[in-house]
N, C-alpha and C positions, 0 to 999 in steps of 0.2 A: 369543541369537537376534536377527537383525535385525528390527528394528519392519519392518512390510508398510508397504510405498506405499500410499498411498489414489488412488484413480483421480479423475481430477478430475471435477468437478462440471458435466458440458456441460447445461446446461436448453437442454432445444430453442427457437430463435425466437418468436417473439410473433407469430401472424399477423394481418396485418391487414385489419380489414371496412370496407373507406371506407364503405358503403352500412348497414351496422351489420346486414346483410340478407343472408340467403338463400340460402347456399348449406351451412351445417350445419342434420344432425337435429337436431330438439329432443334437448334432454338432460333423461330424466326425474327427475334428482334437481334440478334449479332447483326452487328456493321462490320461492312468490309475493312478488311486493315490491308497491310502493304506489306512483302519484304523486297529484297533485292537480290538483283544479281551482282555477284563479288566481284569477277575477274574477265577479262577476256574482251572480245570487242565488243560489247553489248554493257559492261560493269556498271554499276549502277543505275542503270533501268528499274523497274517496280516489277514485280511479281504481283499477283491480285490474291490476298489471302480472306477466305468467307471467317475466319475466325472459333471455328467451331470446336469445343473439345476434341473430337475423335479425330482431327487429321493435326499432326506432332510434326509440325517443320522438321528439318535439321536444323540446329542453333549457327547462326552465323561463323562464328569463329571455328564451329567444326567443320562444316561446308568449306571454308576457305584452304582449312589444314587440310581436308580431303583432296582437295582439289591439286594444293601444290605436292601432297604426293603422288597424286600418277601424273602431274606434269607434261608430258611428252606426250605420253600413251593415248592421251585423249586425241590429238590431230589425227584427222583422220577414220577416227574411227565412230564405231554405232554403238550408241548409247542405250541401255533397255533402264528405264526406271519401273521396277517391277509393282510397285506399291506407292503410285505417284505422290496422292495428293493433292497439293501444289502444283506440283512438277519440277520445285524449283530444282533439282538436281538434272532434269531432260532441258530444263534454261541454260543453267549453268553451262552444262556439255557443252552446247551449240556455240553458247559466248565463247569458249575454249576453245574450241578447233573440232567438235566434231562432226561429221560429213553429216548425220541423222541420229534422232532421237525415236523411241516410241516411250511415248506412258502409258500405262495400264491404271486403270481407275474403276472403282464398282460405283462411287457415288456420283448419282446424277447431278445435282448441284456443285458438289466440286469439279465437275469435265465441264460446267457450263463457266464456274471462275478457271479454270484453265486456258478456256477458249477466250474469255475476256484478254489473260496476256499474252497470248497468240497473236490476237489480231492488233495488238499495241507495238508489237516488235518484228522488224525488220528480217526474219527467218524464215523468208520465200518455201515454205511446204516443209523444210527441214523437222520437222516436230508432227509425228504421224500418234495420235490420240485414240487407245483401244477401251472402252468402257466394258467391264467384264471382272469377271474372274482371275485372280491374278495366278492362283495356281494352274487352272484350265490353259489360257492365253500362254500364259509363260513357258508351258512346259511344250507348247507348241513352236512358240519363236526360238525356243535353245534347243533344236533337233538340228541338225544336218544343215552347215549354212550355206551356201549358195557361190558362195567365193571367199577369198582371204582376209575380208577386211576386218580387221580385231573388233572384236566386243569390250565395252564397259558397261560391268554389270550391276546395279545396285539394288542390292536387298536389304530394304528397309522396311520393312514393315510394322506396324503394332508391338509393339513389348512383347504384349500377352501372346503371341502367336508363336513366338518360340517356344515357350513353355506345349498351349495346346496344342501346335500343328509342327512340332518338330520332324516329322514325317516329311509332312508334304513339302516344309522347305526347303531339309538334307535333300530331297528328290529334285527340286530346280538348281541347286549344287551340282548334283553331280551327274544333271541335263549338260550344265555347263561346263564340267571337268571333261566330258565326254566331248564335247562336240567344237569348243569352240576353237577360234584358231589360234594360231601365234601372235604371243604381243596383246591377249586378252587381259583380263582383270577381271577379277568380283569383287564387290565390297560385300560386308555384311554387318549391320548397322543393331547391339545389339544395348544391353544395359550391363554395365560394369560386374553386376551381381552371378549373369546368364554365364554357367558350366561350359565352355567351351570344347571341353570332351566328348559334347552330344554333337557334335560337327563332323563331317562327313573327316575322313585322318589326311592330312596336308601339312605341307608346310605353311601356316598363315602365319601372317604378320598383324600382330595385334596393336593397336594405339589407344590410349586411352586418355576421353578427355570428361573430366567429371564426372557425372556418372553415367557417359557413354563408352562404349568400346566399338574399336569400329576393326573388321577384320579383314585383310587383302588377302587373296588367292589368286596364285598365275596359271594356268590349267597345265602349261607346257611342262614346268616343273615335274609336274604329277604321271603326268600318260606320255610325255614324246610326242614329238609331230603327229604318231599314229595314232596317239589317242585312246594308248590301249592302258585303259584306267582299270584298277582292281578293287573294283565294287559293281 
């Protein structure tokens, strides 16, 4: 009897998430994994990460470089991570020196592994957790702030949202060009390939680490103490 042919072996395509975001269900069988905090008095602690495609850490070595560039800036000051995740960039903050964090997060299972390393780390209420809309939420917290203490701002979002919601991001830009105070920062966290031309006109400082690029913006730069920004 002839041996049977085996049929070949087609594995479907690899598809790919430029944004590492958002457009698959969770998949209930992911196990949790772990990153950490870099630097600061908390360094090395765990983060609790659910592992899901649609939430795109920052890569370690970027997160580290971020961090030792604003340096300073961070003591003291409030940290908004606008597209948490994780959080680990509103961990980070806190390990660093700053007075308070908020995250903004829409997914209900990611705010509950949030909370898992909340209540793991030593950060007495400092890390205040908004579940919601991040353009809604955001374009509320970067109005008119209450007193002097500088902002670090981190816009990180999905890949793909620069491309579709170029709008609504340039608009929490230039919330924060407006309003923030002295001594602030914005990062803008996007993919090496993304037109930086679509960005609100500044002076940024662009770094680039493979194929991330990450953007700083000081608001003081732009508008003067008054704030008087031309857009």
């Amino acid at each position: 009897m002839p041996a049977k042919k085996k049929k070949p072996n087609r594995k479907p395509p690899k598809k790919h998430f430029s944004s590492g975001a958002g457009r698959r269900k969770p998949d209930a069988k992911t196990k949790p994994t772990k990153l950490r905090i870099i630097g600061g008095e908390m360094g090395g602690r765990p983060i609790v990460y659910h592992g899901e495609e649609f939430t795109r850490p920052m890569k370690d070595n970027i997160r580290e470089n971020l961090f030792n560039i604003l340096g300073r800036a961070m003591k003291g000051a409030i940290a908004f991570d606008l597209f948490a995740g994780t959080a680990a960039l509103a961990f980070e903050s806190i390990s660093r020196g700053a007075n308070q964090a908020i995250a903004i997060e829409q997914s209900r299972r990611a705010i509950d592994f949030i909370q898992k390393t909340v209540d793991s780390l030593p950060i007495d209420g400092r890390l205040k957790i908004l579940q919601g809309d991040a353009f809604r939420l955001g374009t509320d917290l970067l109005g008119p702030p209450d007193d002097d203490t500088a902002w670090i701002v981190f816009l990180c979002p999905p890949y793909i949202l620069w491309e579709e919601q170029t709008e609504q991001l340039n608009g929490l830009i230039q919330k924060f060009m407006r309003h923030a105070p002295p001594g602030s920062v914005l990062v803008a966290e996007t993919e090496k390939t993304f037109d930086h031309d679509k960005l609100p006109p500044g002076e940024w400082d662009l770094r680039e680490y493979g194929g991330t690029r990450l953007a700083f913006i000081e608001p003081v730069m732009q508008c003067g103490l008054t704030a008087d920004c031309d857009f």
